[in-house]
C-alpha positions, 0 to 999 in steps of 0.5 A: 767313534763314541769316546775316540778323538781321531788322529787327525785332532790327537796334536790338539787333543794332546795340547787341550789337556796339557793347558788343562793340567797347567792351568788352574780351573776356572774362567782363567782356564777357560780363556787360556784354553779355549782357542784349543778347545774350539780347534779340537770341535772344529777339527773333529766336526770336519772329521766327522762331517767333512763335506758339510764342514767344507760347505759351511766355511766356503759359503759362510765366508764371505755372506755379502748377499742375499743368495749367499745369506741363504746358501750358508744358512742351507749348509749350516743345516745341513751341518746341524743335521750330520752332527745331529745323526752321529750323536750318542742317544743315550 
């Protein structure tokens, strides 16, 4: 998938680089954009790890013991380590 953004995040691919173009660089371009910009990571992340996405946001949710604290931290490793395996090694 090296380069590719799925089809699932072309719409917010598309408006990431359209406040790209509009907007000048520098920190006001970073805070127009950057919902965009962590809605394109999110929607590719569970693209790309769906179910350890999943698990991360149901069991983070909501972390109001101890149990829960822990099953969150499990799924955010778990998470860590799907992405770590798609990443590019050169």
């Amino acid at each position: 998938m090296s380069g590719e953004v799925p089809a699932e995040c072309d719409r917010i691919y598309q408006s990431l680089l359209q406040c790209h173009r509009r907007v000048p660089t520098g920190p006001s371009r970073e805070a127009a954009c950057r919902h965009l910009n962590r809605s394109l990571a999110e929607c590719m992340i569970a693209f790309i790890c769906p179910e350890e996405s999943a698990s991360v946001k149901t069991l983070c949710a909501n972390q109001a013991t101890a149990v829960k604290r822990s099953q969150c931290q499990q799924a955010q490793i778990s998470l860590a380590t799907c992405i770590s395996l798609h990443q590019d090694p050169s």
